[in-house]
C-alpha positions in Angstrom: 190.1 232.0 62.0 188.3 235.3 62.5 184.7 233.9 63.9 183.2 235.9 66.2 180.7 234.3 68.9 177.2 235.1 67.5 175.6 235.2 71.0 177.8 237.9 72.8 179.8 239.0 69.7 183.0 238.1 71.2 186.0 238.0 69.2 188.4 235.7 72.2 188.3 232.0 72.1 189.6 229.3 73.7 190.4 226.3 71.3 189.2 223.4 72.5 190.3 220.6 69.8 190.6 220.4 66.1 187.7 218.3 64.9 188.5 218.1 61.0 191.7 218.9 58.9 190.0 218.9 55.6 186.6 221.0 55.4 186.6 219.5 52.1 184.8 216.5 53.1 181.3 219.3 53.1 181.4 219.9 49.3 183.8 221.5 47.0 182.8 225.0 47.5 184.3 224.8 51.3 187.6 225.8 51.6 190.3 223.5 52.3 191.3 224.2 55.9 190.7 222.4 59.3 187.4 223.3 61.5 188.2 224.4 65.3 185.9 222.8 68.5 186.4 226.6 70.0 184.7 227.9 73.5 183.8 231.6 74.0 185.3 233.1 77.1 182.6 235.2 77.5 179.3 233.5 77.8 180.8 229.7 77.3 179.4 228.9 74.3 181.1 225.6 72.2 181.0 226.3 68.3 183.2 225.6 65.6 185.2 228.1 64.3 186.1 228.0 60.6 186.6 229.9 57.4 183.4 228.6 55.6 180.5 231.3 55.9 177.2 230.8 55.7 176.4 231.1 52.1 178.5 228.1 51.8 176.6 225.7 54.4 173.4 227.6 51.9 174.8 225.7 49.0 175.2 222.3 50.7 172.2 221.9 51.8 170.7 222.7 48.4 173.3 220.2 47.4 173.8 216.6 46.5 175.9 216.5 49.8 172.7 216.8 51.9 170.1 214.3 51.8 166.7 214.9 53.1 165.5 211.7 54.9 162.4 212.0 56.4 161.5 211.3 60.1 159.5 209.0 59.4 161.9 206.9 57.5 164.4 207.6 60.0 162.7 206.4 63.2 159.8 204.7 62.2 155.8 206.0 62.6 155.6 204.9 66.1 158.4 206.6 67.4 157.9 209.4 65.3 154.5 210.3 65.9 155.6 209.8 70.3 158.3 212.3 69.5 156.1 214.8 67.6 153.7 214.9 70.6 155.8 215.5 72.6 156.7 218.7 71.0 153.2 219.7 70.2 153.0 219.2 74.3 155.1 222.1 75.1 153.2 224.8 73.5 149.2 223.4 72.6 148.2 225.4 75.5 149.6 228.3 74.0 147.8 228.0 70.7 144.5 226.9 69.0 143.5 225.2 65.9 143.2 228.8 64.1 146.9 229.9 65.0 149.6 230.5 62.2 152.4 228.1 62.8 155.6 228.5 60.8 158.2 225.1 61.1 161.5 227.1 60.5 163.7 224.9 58.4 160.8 221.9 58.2 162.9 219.4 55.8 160.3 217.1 53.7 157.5 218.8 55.9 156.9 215.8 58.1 155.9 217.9 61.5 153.8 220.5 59.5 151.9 217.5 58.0 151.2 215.9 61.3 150.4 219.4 63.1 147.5 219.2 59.9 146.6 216.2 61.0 145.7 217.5 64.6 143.6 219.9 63.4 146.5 223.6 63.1 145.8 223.9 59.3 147.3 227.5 59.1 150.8 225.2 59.7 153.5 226.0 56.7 157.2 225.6 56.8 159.7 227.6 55.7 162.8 225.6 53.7 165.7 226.5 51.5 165.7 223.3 49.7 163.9 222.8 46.7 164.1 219.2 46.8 162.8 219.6 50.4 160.1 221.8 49.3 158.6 219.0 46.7 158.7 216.6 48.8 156.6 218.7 50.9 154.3 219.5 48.2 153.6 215.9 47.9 152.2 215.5 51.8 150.0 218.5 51.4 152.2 220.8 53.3 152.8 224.7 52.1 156.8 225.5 52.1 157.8 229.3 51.9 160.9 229.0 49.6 163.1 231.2 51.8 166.8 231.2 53.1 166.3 231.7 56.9 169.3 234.1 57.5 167.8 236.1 54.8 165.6 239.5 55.7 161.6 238.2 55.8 159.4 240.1 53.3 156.7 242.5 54.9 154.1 240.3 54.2 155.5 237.9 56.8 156.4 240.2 59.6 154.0 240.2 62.5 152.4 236.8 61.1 152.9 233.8 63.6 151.5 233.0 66.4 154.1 230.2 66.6 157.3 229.4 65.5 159.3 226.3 65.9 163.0 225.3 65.3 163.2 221.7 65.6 167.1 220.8 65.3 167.6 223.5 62.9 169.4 226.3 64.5 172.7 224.4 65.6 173.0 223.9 61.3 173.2 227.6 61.1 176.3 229.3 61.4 174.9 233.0 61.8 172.0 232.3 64.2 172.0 235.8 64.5 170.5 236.6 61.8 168.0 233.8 61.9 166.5 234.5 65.4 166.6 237.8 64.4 164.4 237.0 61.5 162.3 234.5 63.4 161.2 237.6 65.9 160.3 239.9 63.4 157.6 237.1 61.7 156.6 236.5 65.1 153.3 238.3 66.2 154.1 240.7 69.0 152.6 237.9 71.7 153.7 235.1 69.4 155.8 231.8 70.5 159.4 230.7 69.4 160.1 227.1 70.0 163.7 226.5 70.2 164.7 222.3 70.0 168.3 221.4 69.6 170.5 218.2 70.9 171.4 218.4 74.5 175.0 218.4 75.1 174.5 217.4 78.5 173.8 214.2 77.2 175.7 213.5 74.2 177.7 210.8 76.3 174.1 208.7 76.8 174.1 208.8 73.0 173.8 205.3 72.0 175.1 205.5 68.8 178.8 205.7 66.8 181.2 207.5 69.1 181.6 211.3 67.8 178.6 211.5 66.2 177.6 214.2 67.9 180.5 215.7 66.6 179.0 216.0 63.0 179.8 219.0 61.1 176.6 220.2 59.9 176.3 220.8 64.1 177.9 224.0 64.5 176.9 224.7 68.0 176.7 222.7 71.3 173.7 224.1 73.4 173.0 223.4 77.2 170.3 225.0 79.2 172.4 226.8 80.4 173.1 228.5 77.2 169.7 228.2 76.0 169.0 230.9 78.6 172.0 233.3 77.4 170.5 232.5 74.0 167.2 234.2 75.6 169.1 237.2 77.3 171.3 238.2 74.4 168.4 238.2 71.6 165.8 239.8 73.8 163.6 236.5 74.6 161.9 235.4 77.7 162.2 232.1 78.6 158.7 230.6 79.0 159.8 227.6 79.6 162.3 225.2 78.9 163.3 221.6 79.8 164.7 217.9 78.5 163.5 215.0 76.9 164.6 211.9 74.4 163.9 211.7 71.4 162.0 209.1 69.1 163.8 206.4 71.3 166.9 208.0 69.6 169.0 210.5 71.6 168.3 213.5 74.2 167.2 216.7 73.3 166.3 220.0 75.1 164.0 223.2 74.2 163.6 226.4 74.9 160.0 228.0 74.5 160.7 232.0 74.5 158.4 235.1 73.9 160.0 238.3 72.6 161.2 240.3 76.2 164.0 242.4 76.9 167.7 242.1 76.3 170.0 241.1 79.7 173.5 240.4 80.4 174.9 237.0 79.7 176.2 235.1 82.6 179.2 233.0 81.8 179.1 229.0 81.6 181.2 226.3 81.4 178.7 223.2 81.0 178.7 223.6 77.3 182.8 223.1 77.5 182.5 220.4 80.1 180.0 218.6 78.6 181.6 218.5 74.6 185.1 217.5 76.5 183.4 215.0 78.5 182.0 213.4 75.0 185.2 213.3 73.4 186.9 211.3 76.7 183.9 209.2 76.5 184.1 208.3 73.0 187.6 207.8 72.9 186.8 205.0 75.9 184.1 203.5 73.6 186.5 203.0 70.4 189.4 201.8 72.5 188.5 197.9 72.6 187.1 198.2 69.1 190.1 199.3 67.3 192.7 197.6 69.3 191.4 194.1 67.7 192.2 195.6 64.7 195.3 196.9 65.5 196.4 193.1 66.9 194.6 191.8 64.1 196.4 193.7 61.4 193.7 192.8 59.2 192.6 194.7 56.3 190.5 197.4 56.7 188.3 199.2 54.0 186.8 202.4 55.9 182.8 203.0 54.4 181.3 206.6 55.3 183.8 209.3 55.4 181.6 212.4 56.1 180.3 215.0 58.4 179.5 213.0 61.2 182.9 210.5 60.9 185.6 212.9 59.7 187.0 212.7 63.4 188.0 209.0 63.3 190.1 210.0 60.8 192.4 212.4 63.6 194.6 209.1 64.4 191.8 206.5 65.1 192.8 203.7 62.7 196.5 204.8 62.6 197.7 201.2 63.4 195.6 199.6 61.9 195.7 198.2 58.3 193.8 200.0 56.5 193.7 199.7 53.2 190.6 202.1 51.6 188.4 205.2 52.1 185.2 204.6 50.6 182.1 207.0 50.2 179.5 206.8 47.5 179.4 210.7 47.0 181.0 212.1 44.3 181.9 214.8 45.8 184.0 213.3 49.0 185.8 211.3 46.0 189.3 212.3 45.7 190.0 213.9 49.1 193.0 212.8 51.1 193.3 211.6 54.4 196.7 211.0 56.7 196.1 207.6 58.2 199.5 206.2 59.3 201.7 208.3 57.9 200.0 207.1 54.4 198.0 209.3 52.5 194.7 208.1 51.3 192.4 209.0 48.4 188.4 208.9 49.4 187.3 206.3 46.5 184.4 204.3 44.9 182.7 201.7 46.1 183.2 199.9 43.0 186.9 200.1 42.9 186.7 197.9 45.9 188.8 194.6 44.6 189.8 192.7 47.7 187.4 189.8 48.9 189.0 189.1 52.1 189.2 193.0 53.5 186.9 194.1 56.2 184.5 196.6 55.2 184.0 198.5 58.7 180.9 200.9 58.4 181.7 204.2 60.3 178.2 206.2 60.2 175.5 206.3 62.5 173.3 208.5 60.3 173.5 206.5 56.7 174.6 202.7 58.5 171.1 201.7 57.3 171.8 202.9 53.6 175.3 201.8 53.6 174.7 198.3 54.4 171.8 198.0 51.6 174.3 199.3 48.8 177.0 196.8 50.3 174.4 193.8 49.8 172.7 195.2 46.5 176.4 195.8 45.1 177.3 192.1 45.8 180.5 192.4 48.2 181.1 189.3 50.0 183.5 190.7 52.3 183.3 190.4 56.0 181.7 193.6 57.0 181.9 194.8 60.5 180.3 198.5 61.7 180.9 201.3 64.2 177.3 200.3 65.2 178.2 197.4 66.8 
């Protein structure tokens, strides 16, 4: 692994844990070699070290792989629309309904389309998904059809009077280049809004343990490095803070105008906190899995992904487990140590046996999952991670 640390640009690490042996699992265009939990000695901040690039994470999320769900779908319009005021919260004062707002990375356009609906019409997003893009289209919303790590054309420098990166930046593996960016389409008194999952938190995550593990998450911010984040790109910190999100998880922000490089101060909390998460999940599972493993009944595993590929470092290793199932193509055919057996990601109609226990592993997709396990007609006892 040659990664560098994109804040400080240190080339040390400190390997934390291996979080996935098979990169695989992120579309076939990855190469097939572990990803490293890794912590920078230098300023302490937690990424994953591996030998994908970005041009490669650029393809999966114009990919099959990545699936656009909207917020809206996700939490519902109650919770969604309490979650996107809260954003709006943190910088209205610093903006007015003729500002130029930009939502870096806005997905189906779903923020964009409610700033509208407050009254910032010059609000467009900037995506590097097509699919993204017409889904946008559809809810009224313009998308610049640009890759984010990619140099912004003149017409955009000096534009916005706001931008915002709502859990976007931890899915990019040379943030570098995408603040970078991001400052140079900011107006010289402009805004960046920076929103990404609090570390701090991850073990008040109610959700499957590891989740916050997921792959796609390629950093693991605390305030603390929030504010290196600031000194090493030349931002101020205007403000910055925590809150949860859409009665989901907890999130924190950073809201930054362009300043002056400083020196980075050194932190553990993002190592503490991503260790802690690990211990905690660990604790969460034990219970869980040791029925099955007294049980010894059979398992069929449903969700092997970005956000589950961890359960497969030794999780179910005594238990019984009989299948790896995942509906995408892609993940079909991958191998996986469980046991000392190897297993073959297969399927879902190549599941045979009634009596096995299909145990849903996602948090993200458990919704999905358990409609295609009904609409396909399994009568099998299906337990989940959820639970």
């Amino acid at each position: 692994m040659t990664d560098k640390c994109k804040i400080c640009g240190c080339g040390d690490k400190n390997v934390l844990f291996e979080l996935c042996s098979n990169l695989k699992l992120m579309g076939e265009h990855f190469p097939e070699s572990p990803s490293i939990m890794t912590e920078c000695p230098n300023c302490g901040l937690v990424y994953v070290d591996m030998e994908a690039e970005q041009k490669d994470f650029d393809r999966y999320y114009t990919s099959p792989n990545s699936n656009p769900f909207g917020y809206y779908e996700i939490y519902g319009e109650e919770n969604t629309n309490k979650y996107f005021n809260d954003i709006l919260d943190k910088f209205k004062d610093k903006i007015n309904f003729e500002s130029c707002i930009l939502d870096h990375a806005g997905g189906s356009g779903d923020f964009t389309k409610f700033l509208h609906s407050k009254g910032y019409k010059n609000a467009e997003q900037l995506e590097i998904s097509e699919k993204c893009a017409e889904l946008a289209k559809g809810k009224g919303v313009t998308t610049l059809l640009i890759n984010g790590c990619e140099k912004p054309e003149k017409k955009l420098e000096n534009k916005y009077d706001l931008i915002t990166m709502i859990h976007s930046l931890e899915h990019f593996k040379d943030i570098d280049r995408v603040i970078n960016n991001a400052k140079e389409m900011l107006k010289p008194e402009g805004y960046l809004y920076i929103e990404v999952p609090d570390a701090s938190r991850y073990t008040k995550t109610d959700s499957v343990p590891y989740t916050m593990y997921t792959l796609e998450h390629i950093y693991h911010f605390t305030l603390d490095t929030m504010e290196n984040l600031g000194r090493a790109f030349g931002l101020k910190v205007v403000d910055k803070g925590q809150f949860f999100k859409a009665e989901s998880y907890d999130v924190m922000y950073g809201l930054y105008k362009i300043g002056e490089a400083r020196d980075i101060q050194y932190t553990s909390s993002d190592k503490d906190a991503v260790l802690e998460y690990g211990k905690h999940s660990a604790k969460r599972l034990e219970p869980y899995i040791k029925r099955f493993e007294e049980t010894q009944e059979k398992l069929i595993l449903w969700g092997i992904g970005a956000s589950t590929a961890l359960l497969m470092n030794g999780t179910f290793d005594r238990c019984n487990v009989l299948q790896l199932i995942d509906r995408n193509e892609q993940r079909q055919g991958l191998k996986y140590k469980i046991g000392g057996k190897y297993f073959k990601v297969q399927s879902p109609d190549t599941i045979k046996d009634k009596e096995a226990v299909i145990v849903v592993l996602p948090y993200w997709y458990h919704d999905s999952i358990m409609k295609q396990i009904k609409d396909m007609g399994f009568v099998n006892p299906v337990k989940s991670l959820m639970d």
